[in-house]
C-alpha positions in Angstrom: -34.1 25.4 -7.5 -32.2 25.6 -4.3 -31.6 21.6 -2.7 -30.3 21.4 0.4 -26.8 19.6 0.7 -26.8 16.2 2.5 -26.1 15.6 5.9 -23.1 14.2 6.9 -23.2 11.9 9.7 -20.5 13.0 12.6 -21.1 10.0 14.6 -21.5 6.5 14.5 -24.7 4.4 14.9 -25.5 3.4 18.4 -25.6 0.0 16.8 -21.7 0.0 15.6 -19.7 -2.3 17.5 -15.8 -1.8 17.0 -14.2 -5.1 15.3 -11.8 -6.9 17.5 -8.6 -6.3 14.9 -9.5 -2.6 15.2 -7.1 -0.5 17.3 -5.2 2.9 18.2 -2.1 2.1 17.5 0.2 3.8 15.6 1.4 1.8 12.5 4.6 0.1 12.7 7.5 1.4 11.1 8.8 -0.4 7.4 11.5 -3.4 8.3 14.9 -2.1 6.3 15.2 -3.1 2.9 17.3 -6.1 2.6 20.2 -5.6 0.3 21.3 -9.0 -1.6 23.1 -9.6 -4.0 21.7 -10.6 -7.7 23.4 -13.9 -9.0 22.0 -12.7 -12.9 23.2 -9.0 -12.8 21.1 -6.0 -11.8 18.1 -6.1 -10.0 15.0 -5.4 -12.0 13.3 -4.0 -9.3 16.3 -1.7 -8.6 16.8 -0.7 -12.3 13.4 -1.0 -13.6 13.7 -4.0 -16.2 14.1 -7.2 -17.2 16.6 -8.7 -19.2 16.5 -12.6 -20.2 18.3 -14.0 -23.1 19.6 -10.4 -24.6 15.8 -9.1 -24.9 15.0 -6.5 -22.4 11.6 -5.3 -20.7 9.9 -3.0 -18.7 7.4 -4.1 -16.3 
């Protein structure tokens, strides 16, 4: 049995109406990361864990 493959559509409906938030734009660029100090030691996000009390995590 040989089935056909779908059709894929290559244009919008007639109907579609662009939403308002849409546009052409290209995407802003990422704001610099901010670099602060920790007041508890290293940065779990930086390092990759968690430490609290002597016990220490991934996440």
């Amino acid at each position: 049995m040989s089935e056909k493959p779908l059709q894929r559509a290559t244009e919008r409906p007639a109907s579609f109406t662009k939403p308002a938030h849409w546009s052409n734009d290209p995407v802003p660029a990422p704001a610099a990361p901010k670099d602060e100090e920790d007041p508890e030691g290293l940065s779990p996000t930086r390092y990759g864990d968690f430490t609290r009390k002597g016990i220490a995590w991934d996440f």
